[in-house]
C-alpha positions as CSV (number, residue, x, y, z in Angstrom):
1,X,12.8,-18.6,34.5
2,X,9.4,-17.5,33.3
3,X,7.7,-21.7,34.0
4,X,4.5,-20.7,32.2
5,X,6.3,-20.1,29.1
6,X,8.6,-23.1,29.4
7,X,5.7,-25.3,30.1
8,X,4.2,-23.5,27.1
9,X,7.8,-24.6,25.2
10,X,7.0,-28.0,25.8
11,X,3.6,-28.0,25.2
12,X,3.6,-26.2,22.1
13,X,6.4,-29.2,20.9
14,X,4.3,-32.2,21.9
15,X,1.1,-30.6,20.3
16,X,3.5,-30.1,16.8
17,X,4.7,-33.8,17.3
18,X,1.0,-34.9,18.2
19,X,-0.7,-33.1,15.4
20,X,2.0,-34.6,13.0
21,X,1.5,-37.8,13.9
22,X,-2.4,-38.2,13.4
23,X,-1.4,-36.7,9.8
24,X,-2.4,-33.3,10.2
25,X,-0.7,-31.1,7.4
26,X,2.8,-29.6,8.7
27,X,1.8,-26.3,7.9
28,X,-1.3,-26.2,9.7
29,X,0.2,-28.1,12.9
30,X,2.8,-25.2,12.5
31,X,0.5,-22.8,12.8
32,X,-1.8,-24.0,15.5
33,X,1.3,-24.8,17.5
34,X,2.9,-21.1,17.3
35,X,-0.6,-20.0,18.3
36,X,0.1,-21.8,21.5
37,X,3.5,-20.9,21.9
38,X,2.7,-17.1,21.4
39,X,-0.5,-17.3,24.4
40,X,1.2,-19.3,26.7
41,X,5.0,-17.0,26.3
42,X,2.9,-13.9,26.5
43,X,3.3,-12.8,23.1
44,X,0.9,-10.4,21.0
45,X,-0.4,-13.0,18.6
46,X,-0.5,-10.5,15.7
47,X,2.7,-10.0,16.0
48,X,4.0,-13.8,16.7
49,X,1.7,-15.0,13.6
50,X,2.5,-11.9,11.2
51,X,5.5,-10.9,11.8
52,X,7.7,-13.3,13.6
53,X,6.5,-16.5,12.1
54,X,6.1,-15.3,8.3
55,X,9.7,-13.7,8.8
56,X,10.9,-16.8,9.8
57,X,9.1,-18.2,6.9
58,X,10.2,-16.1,4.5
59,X,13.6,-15.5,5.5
60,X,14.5,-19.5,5.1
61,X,12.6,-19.2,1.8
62,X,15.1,-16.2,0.2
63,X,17.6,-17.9,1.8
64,X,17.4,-21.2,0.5
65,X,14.9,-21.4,-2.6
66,X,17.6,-22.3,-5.2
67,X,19.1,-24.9,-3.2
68,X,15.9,-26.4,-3.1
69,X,15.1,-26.1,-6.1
70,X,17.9,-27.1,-8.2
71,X,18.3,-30.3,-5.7
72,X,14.6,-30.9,-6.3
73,X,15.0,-30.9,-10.3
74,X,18.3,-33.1,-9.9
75,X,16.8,-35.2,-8.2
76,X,13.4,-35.5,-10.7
77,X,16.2,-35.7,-13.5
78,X,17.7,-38.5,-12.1
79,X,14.4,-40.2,-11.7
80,X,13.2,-39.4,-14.9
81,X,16.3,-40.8,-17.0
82,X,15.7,-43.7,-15.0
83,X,19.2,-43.0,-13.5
84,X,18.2,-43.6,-9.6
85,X,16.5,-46.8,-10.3
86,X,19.7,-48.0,-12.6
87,X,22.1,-47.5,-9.5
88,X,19.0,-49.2,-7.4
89,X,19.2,-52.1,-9.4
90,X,22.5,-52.6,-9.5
91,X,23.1,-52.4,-6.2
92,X,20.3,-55.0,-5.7
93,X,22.3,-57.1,-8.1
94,X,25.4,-56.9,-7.1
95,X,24.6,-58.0,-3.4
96,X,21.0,-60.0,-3.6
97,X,18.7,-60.5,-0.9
98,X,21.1,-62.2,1.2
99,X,22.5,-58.5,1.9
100,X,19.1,-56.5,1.4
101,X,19.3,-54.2,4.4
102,X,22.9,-53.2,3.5
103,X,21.7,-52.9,-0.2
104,X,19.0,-51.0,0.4
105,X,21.1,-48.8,2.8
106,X,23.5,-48.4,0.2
107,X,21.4,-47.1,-2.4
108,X,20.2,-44.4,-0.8
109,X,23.2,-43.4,0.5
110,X,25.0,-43.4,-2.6
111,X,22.0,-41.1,-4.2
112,X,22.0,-38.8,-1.3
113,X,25.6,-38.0,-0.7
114,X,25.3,-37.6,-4.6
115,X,22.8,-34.3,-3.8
116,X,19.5,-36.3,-5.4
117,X,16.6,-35.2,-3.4
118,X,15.5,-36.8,0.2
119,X,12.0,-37.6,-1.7
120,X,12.8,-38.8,-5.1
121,X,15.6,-41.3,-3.1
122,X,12.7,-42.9,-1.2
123,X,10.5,-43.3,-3.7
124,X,13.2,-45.2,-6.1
125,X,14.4,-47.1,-3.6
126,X,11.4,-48.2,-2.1
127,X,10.3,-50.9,-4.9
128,X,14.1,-52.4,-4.9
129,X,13.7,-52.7,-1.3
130,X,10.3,-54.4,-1.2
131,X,12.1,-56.8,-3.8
132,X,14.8,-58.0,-1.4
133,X,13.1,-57.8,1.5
134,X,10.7,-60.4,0.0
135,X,13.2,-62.6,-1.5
136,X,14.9,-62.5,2.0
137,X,11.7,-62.7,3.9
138,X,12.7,-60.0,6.2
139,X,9.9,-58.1,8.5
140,X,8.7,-54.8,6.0
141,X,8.6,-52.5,8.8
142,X,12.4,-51.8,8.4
143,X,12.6,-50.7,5.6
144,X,11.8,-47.1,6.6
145,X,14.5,-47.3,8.9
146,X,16.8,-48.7,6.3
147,X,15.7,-45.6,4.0
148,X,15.8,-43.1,6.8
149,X,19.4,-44.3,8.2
150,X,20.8,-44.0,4.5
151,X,19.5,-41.0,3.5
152,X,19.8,-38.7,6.5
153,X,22.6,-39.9,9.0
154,X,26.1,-40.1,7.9
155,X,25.1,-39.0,4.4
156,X,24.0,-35.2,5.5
157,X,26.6,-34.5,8.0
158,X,29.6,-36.2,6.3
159,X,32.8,-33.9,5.5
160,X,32.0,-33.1,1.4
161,X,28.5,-33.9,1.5
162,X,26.4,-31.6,-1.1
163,X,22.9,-31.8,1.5
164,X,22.2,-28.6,2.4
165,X,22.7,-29.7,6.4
166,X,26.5,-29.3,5.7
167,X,26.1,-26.4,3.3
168,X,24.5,-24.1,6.2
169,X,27.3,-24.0,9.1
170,X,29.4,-22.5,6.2
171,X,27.5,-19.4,6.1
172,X,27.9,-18.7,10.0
173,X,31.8,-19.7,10.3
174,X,33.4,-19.2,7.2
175,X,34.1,-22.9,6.6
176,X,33.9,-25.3,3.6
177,X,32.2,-28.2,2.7
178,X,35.1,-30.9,4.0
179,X,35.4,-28.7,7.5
180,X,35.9,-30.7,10.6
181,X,39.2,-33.4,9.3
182,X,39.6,-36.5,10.3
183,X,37.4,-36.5,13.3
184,X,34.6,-35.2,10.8
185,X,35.3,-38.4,8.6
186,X,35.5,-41.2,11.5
187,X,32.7,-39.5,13.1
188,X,30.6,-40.2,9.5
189,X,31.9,-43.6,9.4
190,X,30.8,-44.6,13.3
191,X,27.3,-43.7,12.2
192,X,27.4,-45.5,9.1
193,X,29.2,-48.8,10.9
194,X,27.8,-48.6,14.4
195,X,24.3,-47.9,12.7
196,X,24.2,-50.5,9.9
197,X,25.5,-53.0,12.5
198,X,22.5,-52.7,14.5
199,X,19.7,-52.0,12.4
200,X,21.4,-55.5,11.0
201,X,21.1,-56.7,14.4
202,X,17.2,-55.4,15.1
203,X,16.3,-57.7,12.0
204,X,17.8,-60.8,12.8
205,X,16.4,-61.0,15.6
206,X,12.8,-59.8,14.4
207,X,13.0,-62.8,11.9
208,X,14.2,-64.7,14.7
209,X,11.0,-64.0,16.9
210,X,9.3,-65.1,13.5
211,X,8.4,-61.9,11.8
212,X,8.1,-62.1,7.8
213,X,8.0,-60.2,5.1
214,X,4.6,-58.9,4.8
215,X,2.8,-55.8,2.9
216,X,0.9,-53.4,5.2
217,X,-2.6,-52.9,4.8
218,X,-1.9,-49.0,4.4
219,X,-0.3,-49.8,1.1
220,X,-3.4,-51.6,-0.2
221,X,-5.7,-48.1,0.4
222,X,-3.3,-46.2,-2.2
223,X,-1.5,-44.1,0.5
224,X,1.2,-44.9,-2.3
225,X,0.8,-45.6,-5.8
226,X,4.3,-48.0,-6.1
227,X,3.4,-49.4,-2.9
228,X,0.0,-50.9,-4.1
229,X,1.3,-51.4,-7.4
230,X,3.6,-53.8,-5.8
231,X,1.6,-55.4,-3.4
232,X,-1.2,-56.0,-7.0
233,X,1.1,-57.6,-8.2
234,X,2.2,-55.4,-10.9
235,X,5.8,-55.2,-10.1
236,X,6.1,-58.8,-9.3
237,X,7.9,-60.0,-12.3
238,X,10.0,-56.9,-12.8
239,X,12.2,-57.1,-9.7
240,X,12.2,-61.0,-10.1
241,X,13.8,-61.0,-13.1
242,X,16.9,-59.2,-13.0
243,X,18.4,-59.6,-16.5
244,X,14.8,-57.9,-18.1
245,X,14.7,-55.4,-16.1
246,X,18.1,-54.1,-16.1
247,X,17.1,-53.8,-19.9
248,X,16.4,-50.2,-20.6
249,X,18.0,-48.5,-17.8
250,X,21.3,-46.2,-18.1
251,X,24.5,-47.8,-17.6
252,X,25.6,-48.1,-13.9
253,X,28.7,-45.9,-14.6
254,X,26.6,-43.2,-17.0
255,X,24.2,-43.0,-14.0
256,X,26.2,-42.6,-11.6
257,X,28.8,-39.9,-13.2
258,X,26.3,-36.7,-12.3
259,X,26.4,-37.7,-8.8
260,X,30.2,-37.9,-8.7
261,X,30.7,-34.5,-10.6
262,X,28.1,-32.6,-8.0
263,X,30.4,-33.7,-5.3
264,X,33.7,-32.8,-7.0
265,X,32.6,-29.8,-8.1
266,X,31.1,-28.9,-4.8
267,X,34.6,-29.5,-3.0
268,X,36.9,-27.7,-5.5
269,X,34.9,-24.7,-6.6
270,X,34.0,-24.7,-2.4
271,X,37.5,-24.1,-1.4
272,X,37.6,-20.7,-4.1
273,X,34.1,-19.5,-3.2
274,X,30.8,-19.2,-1.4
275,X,29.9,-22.6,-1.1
276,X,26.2,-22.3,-1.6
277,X,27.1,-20.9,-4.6
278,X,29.0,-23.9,-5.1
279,X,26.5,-26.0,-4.3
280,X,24.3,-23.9,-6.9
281,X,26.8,-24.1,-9.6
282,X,27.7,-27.9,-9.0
283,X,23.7,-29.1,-8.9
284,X,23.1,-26.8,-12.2
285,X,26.6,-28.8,-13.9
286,X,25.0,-32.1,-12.8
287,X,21.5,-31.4,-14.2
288,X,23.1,-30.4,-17.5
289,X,25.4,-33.9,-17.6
290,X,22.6,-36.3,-16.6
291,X,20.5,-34.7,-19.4
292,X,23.2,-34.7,-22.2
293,X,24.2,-38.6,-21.3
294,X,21.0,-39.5,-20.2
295,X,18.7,-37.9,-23.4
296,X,17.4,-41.1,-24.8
297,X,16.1,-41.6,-21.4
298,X,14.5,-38.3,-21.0
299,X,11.1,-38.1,-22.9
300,X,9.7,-35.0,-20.5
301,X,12.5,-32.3,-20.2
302,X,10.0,-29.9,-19.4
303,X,7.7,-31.7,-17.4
304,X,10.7,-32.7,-15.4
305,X,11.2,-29.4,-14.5
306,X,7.8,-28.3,-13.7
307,X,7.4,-31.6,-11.0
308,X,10.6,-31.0,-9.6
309,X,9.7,-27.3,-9.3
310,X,6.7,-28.3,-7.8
311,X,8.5,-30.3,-5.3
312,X,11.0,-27.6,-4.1
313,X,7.9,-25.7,-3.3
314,X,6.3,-28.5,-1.0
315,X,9.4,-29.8,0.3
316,X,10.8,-26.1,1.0
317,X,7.1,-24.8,2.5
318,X,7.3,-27.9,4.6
319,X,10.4,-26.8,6.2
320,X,9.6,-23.0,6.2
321,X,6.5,-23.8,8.2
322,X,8.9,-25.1,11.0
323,X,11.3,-22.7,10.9
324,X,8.6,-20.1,11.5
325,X,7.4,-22.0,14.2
326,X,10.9,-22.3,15.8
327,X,11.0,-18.2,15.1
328,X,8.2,-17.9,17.4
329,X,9.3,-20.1,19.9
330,X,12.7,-17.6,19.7
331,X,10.7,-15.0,21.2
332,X,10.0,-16.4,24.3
333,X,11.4,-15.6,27.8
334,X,12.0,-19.3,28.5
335,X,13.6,-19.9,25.2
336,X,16.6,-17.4,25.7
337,X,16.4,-19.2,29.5
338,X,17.4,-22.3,27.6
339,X,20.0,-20.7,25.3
340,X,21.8,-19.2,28.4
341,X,21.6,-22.4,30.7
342,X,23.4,-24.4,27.4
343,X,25.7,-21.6,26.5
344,X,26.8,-22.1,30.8
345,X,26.6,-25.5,30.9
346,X,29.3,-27.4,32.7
347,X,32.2,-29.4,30.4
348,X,33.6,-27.7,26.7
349,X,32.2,-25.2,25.0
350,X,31.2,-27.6,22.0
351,X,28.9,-29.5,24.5
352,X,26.9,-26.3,24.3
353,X,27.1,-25.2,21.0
354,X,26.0,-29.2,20.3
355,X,23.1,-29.5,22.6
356,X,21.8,-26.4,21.5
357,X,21.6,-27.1,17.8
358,X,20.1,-30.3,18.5
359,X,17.2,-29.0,20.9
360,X,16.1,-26.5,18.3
361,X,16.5,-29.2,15.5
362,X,14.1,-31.3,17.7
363,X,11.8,-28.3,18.5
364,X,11.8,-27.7,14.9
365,X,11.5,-31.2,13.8
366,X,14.2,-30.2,10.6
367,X,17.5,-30.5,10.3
368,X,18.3,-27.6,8.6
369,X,15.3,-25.7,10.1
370,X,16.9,-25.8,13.1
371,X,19.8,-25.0,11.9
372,X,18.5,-21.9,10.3
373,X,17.2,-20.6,13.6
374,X,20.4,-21.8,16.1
375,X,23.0,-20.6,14.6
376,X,22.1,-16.8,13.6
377,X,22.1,-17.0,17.7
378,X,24.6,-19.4,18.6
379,X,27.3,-19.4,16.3
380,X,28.5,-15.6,16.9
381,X,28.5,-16.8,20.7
382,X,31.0,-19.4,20.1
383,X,32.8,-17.5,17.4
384,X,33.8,-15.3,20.0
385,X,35.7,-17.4,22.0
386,X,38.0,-18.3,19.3
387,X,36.9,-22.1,18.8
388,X,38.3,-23.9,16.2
389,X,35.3,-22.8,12.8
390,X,36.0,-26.5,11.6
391,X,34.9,-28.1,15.0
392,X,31.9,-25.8,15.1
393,X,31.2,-26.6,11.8
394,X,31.0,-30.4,12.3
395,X,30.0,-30.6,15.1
396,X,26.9,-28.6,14.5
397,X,26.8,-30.4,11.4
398,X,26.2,-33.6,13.4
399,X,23.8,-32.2,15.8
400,X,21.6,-31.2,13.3
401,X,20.8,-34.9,12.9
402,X,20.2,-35.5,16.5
403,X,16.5,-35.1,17.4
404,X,15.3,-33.7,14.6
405,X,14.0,-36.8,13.6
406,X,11.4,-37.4,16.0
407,X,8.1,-38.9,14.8
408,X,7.2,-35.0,13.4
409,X,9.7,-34.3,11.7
410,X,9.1,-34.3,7.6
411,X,11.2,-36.5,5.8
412,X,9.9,-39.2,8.4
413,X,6.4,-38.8,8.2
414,X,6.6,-39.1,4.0
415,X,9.0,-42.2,4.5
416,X,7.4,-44.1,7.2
417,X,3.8,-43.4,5.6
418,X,3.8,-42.2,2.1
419,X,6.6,-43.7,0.6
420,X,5.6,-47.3,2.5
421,X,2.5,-47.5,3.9
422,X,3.5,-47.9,7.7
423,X,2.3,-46.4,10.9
424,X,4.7,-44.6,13.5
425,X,3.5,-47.4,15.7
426,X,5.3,-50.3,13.7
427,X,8.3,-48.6,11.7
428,X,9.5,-45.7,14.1
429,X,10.9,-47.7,17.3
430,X,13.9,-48.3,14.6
431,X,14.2,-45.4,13.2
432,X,14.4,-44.0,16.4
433,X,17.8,-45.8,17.4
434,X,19.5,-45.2,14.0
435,X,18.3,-41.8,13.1
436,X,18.5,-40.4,16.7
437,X,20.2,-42.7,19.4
438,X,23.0,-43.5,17.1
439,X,23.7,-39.9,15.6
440,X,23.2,-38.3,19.7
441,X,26.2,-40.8,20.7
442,X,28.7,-40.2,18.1
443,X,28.2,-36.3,18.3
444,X,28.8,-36.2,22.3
445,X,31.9,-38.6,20.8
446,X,33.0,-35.9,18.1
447,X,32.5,-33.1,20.6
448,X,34.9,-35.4,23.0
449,X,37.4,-35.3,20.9
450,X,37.3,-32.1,19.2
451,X,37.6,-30.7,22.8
452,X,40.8,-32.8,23.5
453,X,42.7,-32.7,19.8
C-alpha cells in the first residue's frame, strides 16, 4: 500500500474537517484539501483540480440539480404559506414543554420525511424549539441535536422516504423507494426509539448536573436573524401565547396534506417508473397543492421561487464541492487499497459494501456525496455476487448516515451554528451519539440480519 498517500488520505480529511470547523467556506476547504490530496497521492494537480474534481462536481450537479431544486422550492413553499411553522406549532401544542425534545424531534421529522428541505426545517423549527426548551428550562445546546437527529437519521434512510439519500441506491440496483422490508422498517424505528431515548436521557441528566436553559452569546452577534430576534425579545410573546399565534396559520390538516401526497405519490408512481423521476413528479404535485390550498397564505409566488432557487444552488454547490473532493481522493493508490481491503474483509459481504459507503460518506462529509462517489464503484462489485438489491439498497441506505455527520459535514455546520448560534464545542458531543453512534450500531445490526434472513 502506497503509506505516503494513505497518510495523505487522512491528512487531507482532517484538514477538510479542520478547515470546516473554524468556518472556512466548504468550497474553499474542498479545494485546498484536494490540493493536498493530489501532492501527497502523486497526482498531476491540473489534472486532479480540472478534471477530476470539476467532473465530480459537475457530474453530481447534472445528476441531481432538479431534485434539488424542486425539494428547495417545496420546501420555501411550505415556509412561505406558513405551512412548516403551522405543523411546528401544533406539535408544540399538542405535547407542551413537558415533552419538548420529543416535540421538537417530531417536527422535523414529520417535515423531512414529508421531502421539505433539510434548511427550511431547521430554520422553522428552531423558534418552536427555543419556546419549549425555555418553558421547560432544558440546557439549549441540544437542540441542534434534537434538529439533527430528526431531520437526518431515521427520516433519510427510512423505507418510502422522499430524501434524496434513499432516492440514490435506486439508480445503482434497480430498487424502489420502500426496498429493504421489514428489516428496512425496524431498522428506521431502532434509530428513531434507541435515539430519542437517549438524547432523552443526555438531557435529564444535564438539567440534573444543573444546566438551564440559556441563549448563546453567538446568537446575540446576528449569526442568525430568528435567533437574536428571540433572544431581543421579539418573539417572546408569540410562542407564549398559543391561542394568538395559532391565529393566521393554515390548518394543521391543510398543511400537512402536501407532505402526505409527496410520499404517496413517490411510492406508487415509484413502483411503475424511474424513481427520481418519481421523486421529480411527486415534489412538482406537492408544490402545486400547497399553493392552490395554501394561496391566501402565499403573498410572494415568485419570490418564493427565486429564494428557493437560490437555495438549491448553495445547498447543491455545497455538496458538489465534496463530492469533487471525494473524486479526487478516488484517484489515489491508497484509496483503491482501501476499496479492496473492505471488498476482502472477513464476515458477509454487506459488512463490506456497508463500511465502504460509510468511510466515503465520512471522507466526504455528505450523505449523498458519498453516496454518489461509492457506489458507481461498489455497487457493480456486489451486484455481481447476486446479493439480495433490496439489502444493498438499505443497507447502503443506512450507511450513508454513518459518519457523514462529523463536525464538517454541511447540514451540521448550518444547524449547530447558523440556524442556533452554538459552537462544535458545546452542541456536537450529542450530535455525535445520535447522528453517528446510534445510526453505526443499527446498520452493523441491519447488515446482521440481512446476512442471516
Amino acid at each position: 500500500m502506497d503509506v505516503i498517500g494513505l497518510l495523505g488520505l487522512i491528512a487531507s480529511l482532517a484538514l477538510l474537517i479542520y478547515l470546516t470547523m473554524k468556518g472556512v467556506n466548504i468550497i474553499i476547504a474542498a479545494l485546498i484539501s484536494s490540493v493536498l490530496i493530489a501532492v501527497t497521492g502523486g497526482l498531476d494537480l491540473e489534472t486532479a483540480l480540472k478534471e477530476d474534481y470539476m467532473n465530480g462536481f459537475t457530474g453530481y450537479f447534472a445528476a441531481w440539480f432538479l431534485v434539488f431544486l424542486l425539494g428547495a422550492i417545496f420546501g420555501k413553499i411550505m415556509q412561505e404559506t406558513k405551512s412548516a411553522e403551522s405543523i411546528a406549532q401544533w406539535i408544540k401544542n399538542t405535547f407542551g414543554a413537558k415533552r419538548a425534545v420529543f416535540a421538537v424531534v417530531a417536527a422535523a421529522a414529520i417535515m423531512t420525511y414529508g421531502g421539505v428541505s433539510l434548511f427550511v426545517v431547521g430554520f422553522a423549527v428552531y423558534p418552536i424549539a427555543v419556546s419549549l426548551f425555555r418553558a421547560a428550562n432544558l440546557p439549549h445546546r441540544f437542540i441542534p441535536a434534537a434538529l439533527v437527529f430528526g431531520s437526518i437519521s431515521f427520516t433519510m434512510t427510512a423505507p418510502g422516504s422522499p430524501e434524496i439519500q434513499n432516492i440514490i441506491p435506486t439508480e445503482f440496483f434497480e430498487t424502489t423507494p420502500t426496498a429493504g422490508g421489514f428489516i428496512g422498517v425496524l431498522s428506521a424505528l431502532l434509530v428513531m426509539v434507541s435515539g430519542g431515548l437517549w438524547l432523552g436521557r443526555m438531557v435529564r441528566k444535564a438539567s440534573a448536573n444543573g444546566e438551564s436553559f440559556m441563549l448563546p452569546s453567538a446568537s446575540a452577534a446576528a449569526i442568525n436573524e430568528t435567533a437574536s430576534a428571540v433572544e431581543a425579545g421579539e418573539l417572546e410573546s408569540d410562542y407564549q401565547s398559543e391561542p394568538e399565534k395559532t391565529n393566521g396559520l393554515p390548518n394543521v390538516i391543510v398543511a400537512v396534506l402536501p407532505l402526505v401526497l409527496v410520499i404517496v405519490l413517490l411510492n406508487v408512481l415509484g413502483q411503475f417508473m424511474n424513481p427520481t423521476t418519481a421523486l421529480l413528479i411527486a415534489l412538482t404535485t406537492g408544490i402545486a397543492l400547497a399553493c392552490v390550498s395554501m394561496y391566501r397564505f402565499l403573498t410572494e409566488f415568485w419570490g418564493s421561487l427565486a429564494i428557493g432557487t437560490q437555495n438549491a444552488l448553495v445547498a447543491l454547490a455545497n455538496t458538489c464541492a465534496v463530492v469533487g473532493f471525494g473524486s479526487v481522493a478516488a484517484q489515489v493508490s491508497a484509496f483503491d487499497s482501501v476499496v479492496d481491503g473492505l471488498v476482502n474483509m472477513p464476515g458477509p459481504p454487506l459488512l463490506g459494501l456497508a463500511v465502504g459507503v460509510t468511510v466515503v460518506c465520512g471522507i466526504t462529509g455528505s450523505a449523498s456525496g458519498g453516496l454518489g462517489i461509492a457506489l458507481p464503484i461498489l455497487a457493480p462489485i456486489y451486484m455481481s455476487q447476486g446479493l439480495d438489491p433490496g439489502a444493498m439498497h438499505r443497507v447502503s441506505a443506512l450507511a450513508s448516515g454513518g459518519i457523514d455527520s462529523l463536525p464538517h459535514n454541511g447540514y451540521v455546520v448550518t444547524t449547530v451554528r447558523a440556524i442556533c448560534g452554538e459552537t462544535h464545542k458545546r452542541a456536537y458531543k450529542p450530535i455525535f451519539m445520535l447522528s453517528v453512534v446510534v445510526p453505526l450500531i443499527v446498520m452493523f445490526f441491519a447488515v446482521f440480519l440481512y446476512s442471516i434472513f
